[in-house]
C-alpha positions as semicolon CSV with decimal commas, in nm:
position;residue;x (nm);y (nm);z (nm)
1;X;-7,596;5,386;10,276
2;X;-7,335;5,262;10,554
3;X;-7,204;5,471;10,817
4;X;-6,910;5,635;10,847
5;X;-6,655;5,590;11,148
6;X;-6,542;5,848;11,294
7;X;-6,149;5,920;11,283
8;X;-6,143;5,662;10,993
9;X;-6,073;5,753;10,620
10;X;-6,381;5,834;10,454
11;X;-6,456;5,575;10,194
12;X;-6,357;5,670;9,784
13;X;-6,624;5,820;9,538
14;X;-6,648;5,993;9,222
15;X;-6,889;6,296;9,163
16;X;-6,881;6,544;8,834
17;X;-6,748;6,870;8,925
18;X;-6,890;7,207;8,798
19;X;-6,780;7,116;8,440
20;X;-6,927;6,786;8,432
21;X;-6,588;6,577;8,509
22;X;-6,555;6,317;8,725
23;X;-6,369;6,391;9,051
24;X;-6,295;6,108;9,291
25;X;-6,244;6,201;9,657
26;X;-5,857;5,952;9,598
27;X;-5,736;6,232;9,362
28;X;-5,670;6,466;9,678
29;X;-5,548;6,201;9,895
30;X;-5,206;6,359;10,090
31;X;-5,278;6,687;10,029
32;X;-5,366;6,894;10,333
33;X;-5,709;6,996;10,337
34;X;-6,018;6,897;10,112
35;X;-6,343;7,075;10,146
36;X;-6,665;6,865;10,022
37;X;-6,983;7,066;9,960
38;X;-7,291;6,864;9,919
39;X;-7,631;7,046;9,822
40;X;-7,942;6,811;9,909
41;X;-8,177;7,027;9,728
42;X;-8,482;7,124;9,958
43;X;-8,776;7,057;9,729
């Protein structure tokens, strides 16, 4: 996976939301303030 920059735009994906749908992180572009939650399962 590449790294990030800091104080750069994060790069664009797509992950399903609760229902299933796709959701890319360019849908909330402009708005304010987007939370991301990401759950790396501890196995």
């Amino acid at each position: 996976m590449p790294r990030v920059s800091l104080d750069q735009p994060a790069p664009d994906f797509t992950l399903a939301d609760y229902r299933g749908e796709p959701v890319s992180l360019s849908q909330f572009r402009g708005q304010q303030h987007v939370l991301l939650v990401f759950n790396r399962g501890f196995v």
